[in-house]
N, C-alpha and C positions, 0 to 999 in steps of 0.2 A: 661580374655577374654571379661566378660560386660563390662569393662573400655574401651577396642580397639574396641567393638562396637559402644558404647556410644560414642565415638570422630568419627570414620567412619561418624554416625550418623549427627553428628555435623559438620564434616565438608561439608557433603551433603547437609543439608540445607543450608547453609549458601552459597550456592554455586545457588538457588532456586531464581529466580525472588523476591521482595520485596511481590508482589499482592501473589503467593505463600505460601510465607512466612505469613503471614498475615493471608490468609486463613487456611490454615494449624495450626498457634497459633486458632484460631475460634473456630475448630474442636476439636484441645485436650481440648479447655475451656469446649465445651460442653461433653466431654466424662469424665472429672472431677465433673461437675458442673451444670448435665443434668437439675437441674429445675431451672438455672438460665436461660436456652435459650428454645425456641421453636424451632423446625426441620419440615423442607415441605420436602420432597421428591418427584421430579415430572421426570417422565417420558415422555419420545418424540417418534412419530410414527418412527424416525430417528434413534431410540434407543439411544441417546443423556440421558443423567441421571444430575438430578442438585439437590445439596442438598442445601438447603438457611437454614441460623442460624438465628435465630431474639431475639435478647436480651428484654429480661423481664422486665420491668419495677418493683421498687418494689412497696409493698402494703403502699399507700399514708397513711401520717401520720393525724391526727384529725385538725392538724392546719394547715388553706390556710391562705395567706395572699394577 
């Protein structure tokens, strides 16, 4: 049965707009890898919701050049 999920799954994205898709890859990066990205969460008088991912730079090494 998680195999027939798993393909369900799969073939549902793959069926997803690219931009989608894309976001969606974002989203699980950040739910594996939460202190590589930072998360805004903002709200709209509209009731409109947007989550923005912002990737982390990492910590600069001693040598600039």
């Amino acid at each position: 049965m998680t195999l027939a999920l798993s393909d369900t799954m799969l073939n549902s994205i793959a069926l997803l707009p690219s931009v989608t898709r894309l976001r969606l890859l974002a989203f699980l990066h950040f739910v594996d890898e939460p202190k590589s990205l930072a998360a805004e969460l903002n709200f709209a008088d509209s009731g409109d919701l947007r989550l923005t991912l912002i990737a982390r730079q990492p910590a600069e090494s001693g040598n600039k050049h």
